[in-house]
C-alpha positions as CSV (number, residue, x, y, z in Angstrom):
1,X,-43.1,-33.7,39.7
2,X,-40.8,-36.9,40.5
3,X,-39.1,-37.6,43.1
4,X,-34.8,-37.3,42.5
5,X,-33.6,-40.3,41.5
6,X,-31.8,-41.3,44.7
7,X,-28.9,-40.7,46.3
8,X,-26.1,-39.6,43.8
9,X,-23.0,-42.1,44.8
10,X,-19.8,-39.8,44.8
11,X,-17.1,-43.1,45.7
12,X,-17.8,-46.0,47.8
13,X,-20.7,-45.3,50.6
14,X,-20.3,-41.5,50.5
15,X,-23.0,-39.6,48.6
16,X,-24.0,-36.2,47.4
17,X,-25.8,-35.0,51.1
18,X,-29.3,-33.9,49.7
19,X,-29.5,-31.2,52.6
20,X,-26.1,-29.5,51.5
21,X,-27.0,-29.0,48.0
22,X,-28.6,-25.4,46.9
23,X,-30.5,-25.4,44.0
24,X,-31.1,-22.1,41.3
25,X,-33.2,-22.4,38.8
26,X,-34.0,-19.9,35.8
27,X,-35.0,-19.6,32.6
28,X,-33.2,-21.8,29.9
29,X,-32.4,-20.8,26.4
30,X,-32.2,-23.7,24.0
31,X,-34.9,-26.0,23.1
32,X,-39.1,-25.8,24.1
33,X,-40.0,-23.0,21.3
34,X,-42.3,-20.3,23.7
35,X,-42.4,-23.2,26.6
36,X,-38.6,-21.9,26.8
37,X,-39.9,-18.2,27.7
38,X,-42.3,-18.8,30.6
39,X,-40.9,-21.7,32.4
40,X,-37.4,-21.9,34.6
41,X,-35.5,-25.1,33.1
42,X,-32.2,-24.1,33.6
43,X,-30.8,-25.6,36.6
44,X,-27.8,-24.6,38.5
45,X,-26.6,-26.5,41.4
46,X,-24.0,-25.5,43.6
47,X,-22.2,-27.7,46.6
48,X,-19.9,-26.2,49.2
49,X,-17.2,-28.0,49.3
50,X,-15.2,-26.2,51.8
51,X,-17.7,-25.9,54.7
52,X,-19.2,-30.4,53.9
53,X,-19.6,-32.4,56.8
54,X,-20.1,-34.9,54.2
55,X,-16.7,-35.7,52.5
56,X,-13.7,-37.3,54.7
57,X,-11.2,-34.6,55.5
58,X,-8.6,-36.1,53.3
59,X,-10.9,-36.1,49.7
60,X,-11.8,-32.5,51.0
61,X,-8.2,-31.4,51.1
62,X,-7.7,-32.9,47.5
63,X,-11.3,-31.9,46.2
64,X,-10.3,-28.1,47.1
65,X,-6.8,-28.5,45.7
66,X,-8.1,-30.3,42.5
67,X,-11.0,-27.8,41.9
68,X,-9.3,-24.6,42.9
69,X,-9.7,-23.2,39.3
70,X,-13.6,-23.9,40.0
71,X,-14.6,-22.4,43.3
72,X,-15.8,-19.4,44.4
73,X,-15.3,-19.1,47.9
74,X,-15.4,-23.0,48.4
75,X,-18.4,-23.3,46.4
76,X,-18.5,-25.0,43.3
77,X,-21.5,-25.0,40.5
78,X,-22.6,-27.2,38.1
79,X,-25.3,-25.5,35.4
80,X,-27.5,-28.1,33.5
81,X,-30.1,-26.5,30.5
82,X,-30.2,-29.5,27.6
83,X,-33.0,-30.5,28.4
84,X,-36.9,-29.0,28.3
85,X,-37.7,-30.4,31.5
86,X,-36.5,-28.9,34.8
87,X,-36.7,-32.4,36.3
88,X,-34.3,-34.2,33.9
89,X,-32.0,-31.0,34.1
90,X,-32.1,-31.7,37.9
91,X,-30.3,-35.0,37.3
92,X,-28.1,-33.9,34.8
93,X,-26.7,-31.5,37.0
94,X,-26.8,-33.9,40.4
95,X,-25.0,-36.7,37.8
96,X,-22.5,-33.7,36.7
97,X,-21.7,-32.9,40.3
98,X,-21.2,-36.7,41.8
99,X,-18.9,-37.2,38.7
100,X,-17.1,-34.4,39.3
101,X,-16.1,-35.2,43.0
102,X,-15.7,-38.4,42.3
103,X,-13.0,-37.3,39.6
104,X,-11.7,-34.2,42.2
105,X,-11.1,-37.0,45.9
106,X,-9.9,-39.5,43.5
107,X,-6.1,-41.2,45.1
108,X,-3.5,-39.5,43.7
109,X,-2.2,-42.4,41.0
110,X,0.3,-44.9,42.1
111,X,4.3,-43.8,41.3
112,X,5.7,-45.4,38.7
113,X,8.9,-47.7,39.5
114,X,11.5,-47.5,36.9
115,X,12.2,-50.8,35.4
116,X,16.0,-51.7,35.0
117,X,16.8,-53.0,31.6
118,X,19.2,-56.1,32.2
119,X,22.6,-56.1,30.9
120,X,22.7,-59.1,28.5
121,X,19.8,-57.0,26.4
122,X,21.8,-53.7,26.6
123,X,25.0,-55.1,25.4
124,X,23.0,-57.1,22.7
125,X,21.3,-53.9,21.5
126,X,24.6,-52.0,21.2
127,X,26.6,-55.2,19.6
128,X,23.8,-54.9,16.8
129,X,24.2,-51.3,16.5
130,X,28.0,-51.5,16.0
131,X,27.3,-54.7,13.3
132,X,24.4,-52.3,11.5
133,X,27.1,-49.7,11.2
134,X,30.0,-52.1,9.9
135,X,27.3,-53.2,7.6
136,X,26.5,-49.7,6.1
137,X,30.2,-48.7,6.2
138,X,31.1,-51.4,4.1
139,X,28.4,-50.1,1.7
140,X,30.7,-47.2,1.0
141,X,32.5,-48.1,-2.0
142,X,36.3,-46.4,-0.9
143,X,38.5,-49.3,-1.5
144,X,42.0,-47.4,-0.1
């Protein structure tokens, strides 16, 4: 068996702390015809995301807030089984996880500043309207 792939990046220079990760595995269902039955493939990896040392305080605070729907008792798990090999279900999972946090510390997005709309273009929008309408009104064939 490989060595994993390096350390997964979560933003920046922080990473997913190899020690900190607990790893499940157990039979998958899905591809591998009787391979499937005898060998543990599926992979379930689980990060606790309350109790990191890893993770700045701040992306903590958001990660927990963001994920809340996801964690049981600060934990959150990631389950990988598309593939046959335990190895490359191993990164899948690692990947899923890194992308996750990445997604879950991300800065809130920036407000957004309402533009003014200047004057000249107001009054030149509602002149046109009031010209459409004369338009349509004199259309009408009432001649009073």
């Amino acid at each position: 068996m490989g060595v994993m792939s390096g350390p997964y990046v979560i933003r920046g220079s922080v990473s997913l702390p190899e020690a900190e990760l607990m790893w499940r595995f157990s039979r998958s269902s899905g591809p591998g015809g009787q391979h499937v039955n005898t060998s543990d493939s599926q992979v379930e990896l689980r990060f606790d995301v309350a109790a990191t040392e890893s993770l700045p305080e701040v992306w903590k605070v958001r990660a927990l807030e963001r994920l809340a729907g996801r964690l049981v008792n600060g934990v959150v798990a990631v389950r990988a089984s598309e593939h046959r090999s335990q190895w490359r279900n191993r990164e899948t999972a690692a990947v899923r996880l890194a992308a996750l946090l990445a997604e879950a510390t991300a800065p809130p997005p920036k407000a957004r500043r309402k533009s003014r709309i200047p004057r000249g273009i107001n009054e030149r929008r509602l002149r046109e309207k009031k010209q459409r309408g004369d338009t349509k009104r004199g259309r009408s064939g009432r001649d009073w």
